[in-house]
C-alpha positions as CSV (number, residue, x, y, z in Angstrom):
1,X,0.0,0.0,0.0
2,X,1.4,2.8,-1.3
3,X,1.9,6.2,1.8
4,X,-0.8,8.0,0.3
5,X,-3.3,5.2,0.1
6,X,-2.0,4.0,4.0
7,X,-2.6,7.9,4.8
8,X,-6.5,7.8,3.2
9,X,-7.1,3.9,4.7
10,X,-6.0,5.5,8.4
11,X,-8.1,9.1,8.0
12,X,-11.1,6.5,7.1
13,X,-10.7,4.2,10.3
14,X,-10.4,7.2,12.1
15,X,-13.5,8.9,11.3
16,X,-15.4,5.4,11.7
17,X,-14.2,5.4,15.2
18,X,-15.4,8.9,15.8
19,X,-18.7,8.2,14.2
20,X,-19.8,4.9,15.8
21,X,-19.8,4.1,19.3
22,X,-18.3,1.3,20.8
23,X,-20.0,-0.9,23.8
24,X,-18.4,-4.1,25.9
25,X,-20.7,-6.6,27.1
26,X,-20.3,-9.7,28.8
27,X,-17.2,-7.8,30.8
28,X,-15.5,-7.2,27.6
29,X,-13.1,-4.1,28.1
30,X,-13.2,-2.0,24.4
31,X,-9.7,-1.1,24.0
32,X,-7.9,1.0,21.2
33,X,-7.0,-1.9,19.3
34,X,-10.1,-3.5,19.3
35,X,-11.6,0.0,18.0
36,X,-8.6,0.0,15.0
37,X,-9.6,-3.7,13.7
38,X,-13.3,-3.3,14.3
39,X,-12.8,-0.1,12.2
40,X,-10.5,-1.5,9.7
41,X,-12.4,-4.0,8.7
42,X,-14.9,-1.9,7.4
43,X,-13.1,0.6,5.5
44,X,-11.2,-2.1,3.6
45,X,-14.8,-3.2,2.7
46,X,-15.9,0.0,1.6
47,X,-12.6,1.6,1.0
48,X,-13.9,2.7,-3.2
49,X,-16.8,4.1,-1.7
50,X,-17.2,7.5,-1.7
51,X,-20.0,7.5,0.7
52,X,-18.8,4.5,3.7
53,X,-20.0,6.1,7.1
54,X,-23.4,4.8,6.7
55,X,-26.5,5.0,9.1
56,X,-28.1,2.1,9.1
57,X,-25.9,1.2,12.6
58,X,-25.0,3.4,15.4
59,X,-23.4,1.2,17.5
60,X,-20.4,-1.3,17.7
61,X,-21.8,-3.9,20.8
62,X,-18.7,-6.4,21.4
63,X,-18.9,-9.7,24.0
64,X,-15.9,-11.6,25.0
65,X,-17.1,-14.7,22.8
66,X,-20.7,-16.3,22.1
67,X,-23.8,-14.6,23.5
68,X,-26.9,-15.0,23.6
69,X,-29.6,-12.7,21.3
70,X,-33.0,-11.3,22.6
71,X,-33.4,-11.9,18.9
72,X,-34.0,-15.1,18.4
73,X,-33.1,-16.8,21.8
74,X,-30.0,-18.6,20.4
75,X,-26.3,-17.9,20.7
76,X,-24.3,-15.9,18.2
77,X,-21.4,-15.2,17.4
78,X,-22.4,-11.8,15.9
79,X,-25.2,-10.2,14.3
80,X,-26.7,-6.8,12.7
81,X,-29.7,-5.8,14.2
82,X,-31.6,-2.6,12.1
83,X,-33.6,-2.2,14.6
84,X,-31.9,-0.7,17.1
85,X,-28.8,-0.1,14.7
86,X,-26.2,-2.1,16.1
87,X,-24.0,-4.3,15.1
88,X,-23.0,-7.2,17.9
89,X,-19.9,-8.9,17.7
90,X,-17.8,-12.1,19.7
91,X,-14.6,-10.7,19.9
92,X,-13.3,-14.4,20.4
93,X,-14.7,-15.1,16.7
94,X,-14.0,-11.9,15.1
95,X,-10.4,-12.1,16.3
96,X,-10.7,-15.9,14.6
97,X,-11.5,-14.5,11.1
98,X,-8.2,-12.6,10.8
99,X,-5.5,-15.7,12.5
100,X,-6.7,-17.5,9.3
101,X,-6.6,-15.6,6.3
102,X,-7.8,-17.9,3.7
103,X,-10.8,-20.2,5.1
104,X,-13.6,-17.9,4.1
105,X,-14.6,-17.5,7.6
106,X,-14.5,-13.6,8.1
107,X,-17.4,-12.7,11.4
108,X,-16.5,-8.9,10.7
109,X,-16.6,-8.7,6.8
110,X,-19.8,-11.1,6.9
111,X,-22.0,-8.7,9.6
112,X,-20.0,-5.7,8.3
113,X,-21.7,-6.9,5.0
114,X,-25.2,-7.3,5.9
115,X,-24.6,-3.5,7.2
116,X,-23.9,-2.6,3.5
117,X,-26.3,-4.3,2.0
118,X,-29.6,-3.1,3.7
119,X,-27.8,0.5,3.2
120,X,-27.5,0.2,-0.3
121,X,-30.6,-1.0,-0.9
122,X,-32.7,1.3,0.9
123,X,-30.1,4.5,0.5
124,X,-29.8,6.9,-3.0
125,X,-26.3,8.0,-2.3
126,X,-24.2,7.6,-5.3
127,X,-22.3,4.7,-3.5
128,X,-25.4,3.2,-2.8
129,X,-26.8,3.2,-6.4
130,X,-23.3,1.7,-7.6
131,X,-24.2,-1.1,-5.4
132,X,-27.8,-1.5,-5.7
133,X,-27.2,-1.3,-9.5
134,X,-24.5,-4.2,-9.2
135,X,-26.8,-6.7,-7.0
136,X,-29.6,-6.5,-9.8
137,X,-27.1,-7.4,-11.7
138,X,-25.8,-10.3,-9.4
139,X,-29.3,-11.9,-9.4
140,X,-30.2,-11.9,-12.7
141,X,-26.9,-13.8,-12.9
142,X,-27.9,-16.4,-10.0
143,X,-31.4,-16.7,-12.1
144,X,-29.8,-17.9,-15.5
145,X,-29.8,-21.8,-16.6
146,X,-27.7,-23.9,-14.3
147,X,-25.6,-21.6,-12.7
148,X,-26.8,-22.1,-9.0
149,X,-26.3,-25.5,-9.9
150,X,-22.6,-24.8,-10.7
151,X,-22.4,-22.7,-7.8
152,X,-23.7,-25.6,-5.4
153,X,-21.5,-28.2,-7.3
154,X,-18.3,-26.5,-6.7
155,X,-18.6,-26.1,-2.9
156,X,-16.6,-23.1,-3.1
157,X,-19.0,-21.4,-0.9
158,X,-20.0,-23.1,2.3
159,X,-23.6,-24.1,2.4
160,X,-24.8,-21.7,4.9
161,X,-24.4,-18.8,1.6
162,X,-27.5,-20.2,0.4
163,X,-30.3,-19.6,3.3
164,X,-31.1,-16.5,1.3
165,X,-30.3,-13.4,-0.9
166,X,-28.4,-11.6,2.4
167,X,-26.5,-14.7,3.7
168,X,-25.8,-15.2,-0.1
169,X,-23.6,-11.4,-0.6
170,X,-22.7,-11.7,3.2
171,X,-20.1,-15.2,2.4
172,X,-19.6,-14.0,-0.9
173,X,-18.0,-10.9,0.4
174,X,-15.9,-12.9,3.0
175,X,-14.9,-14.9,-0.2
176,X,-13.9,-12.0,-2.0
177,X,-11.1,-10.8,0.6
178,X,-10.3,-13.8,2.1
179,X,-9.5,-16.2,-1.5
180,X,-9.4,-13.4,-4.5
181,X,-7.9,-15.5,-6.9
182,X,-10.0,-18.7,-6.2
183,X,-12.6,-16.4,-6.6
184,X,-12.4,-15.0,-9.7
185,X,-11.0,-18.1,-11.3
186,X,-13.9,-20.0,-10.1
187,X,-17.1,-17.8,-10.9
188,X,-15.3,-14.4,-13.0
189,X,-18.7,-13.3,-13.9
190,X,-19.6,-13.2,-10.3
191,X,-16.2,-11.7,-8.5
192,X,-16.6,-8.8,-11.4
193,X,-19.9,-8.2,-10.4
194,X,-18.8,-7.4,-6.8
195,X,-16.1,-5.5,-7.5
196,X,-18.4,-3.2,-9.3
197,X,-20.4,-3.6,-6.4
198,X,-17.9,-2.0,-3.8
199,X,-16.3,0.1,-5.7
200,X,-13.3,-2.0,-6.0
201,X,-11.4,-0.7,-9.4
202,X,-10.7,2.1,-7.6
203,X,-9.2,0.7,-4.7
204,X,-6.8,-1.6,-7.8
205,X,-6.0,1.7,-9.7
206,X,-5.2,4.4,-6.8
């Protein structure tokens, strides 16, 4: 990363931190770092966005590891909640996503990416019609002749991606960072399609 793109990746996390409050549960202690990766990994989700401090969350609610949600009376190990604009996370789990790079198992990017995705459907911001734009697009592609199929077939994405449309974009997101070149060898037509989504030529060609 070039000084100048380190400079605008740092400015970014910085404002996110000013922006969204941050809340331990569970006896969890919020310290700096945990503010710097909670932050990063949202800005190097959204860093081709021109419009990333979005308002669809508030709040950052952290628990040492697994907790239990008022939601649906289960245990997670994070969540997005609209709601009451929050987004909830283990820090035992989100930590887990970052020791191992390359399993597809991101908690952070995943929740970070349901965050995104009910903004830029609901939101006219230019960001937001870049993105909405895009996940037309990624559906009409999921609707043509066996290409679910293909996508079941390969395994490539874990089972869990096909619950619905928002579990679907949240592991596809977590695929994108975490295995880019599986990716886009994989399913091209689809890994284009989300870097359109976010923005992320201009994150390549700055």
């Amino acid at each position: 990363m070039s000084d100048k793109r380190k400079e605008y990746f740092e400015h970014r996390a910085a404002a996110f931190i000013v922006k969204y409050q941050f809340i331990g549960k569970g006896g969890f202690v919020v310290t700096d770092q945990a503010k710097v990766l909670v932050s990063a990994t949202f800005v190097m989700l959204t860093f081709g966005m021109r419009h990333y401090l979005i308002n669809v969350f508030d709040k950052i609610i952290i628990y040492p590891e697994l907790y239990f949600s008022t939601v649906n009376q289960e245990f997670h190990k994070g969540e997005f909640n609209p709601r009451v604009k929050a987004l909830v996370f283990s820090w035992k789990d989100f930590q887990e996503g970052f020791y191992f790079e390359n399993d597809n198992l991101n908690l952070g990017l995943h929740e970070f990416g349901h965050a995104l995705h009910f903004h830029g459907l609901k939101s006219r911001d230019q960001s937001s019609i870049v993105f909405s734009d895009a996940y037309v697009n990624m559906q009409e592609y999921l609707v043509q002749p066996n290409v679910l199929n293909q996508l079941v077939t390969s395994k490539y994405f874990r089972i869990y991606a096909y619950t619905n449309q928002a579990e679907f974009l949240a592991v596809v997101l977590e695929h994108f960072f975490e295995t880019p070149q599986n990716f886009k060898k994989e399913f091209p037509e689809l890994y284009n399609n989300v870097k359109i989504m976010i923005n992320y030529y201009e994150r390549e060609n700055t």
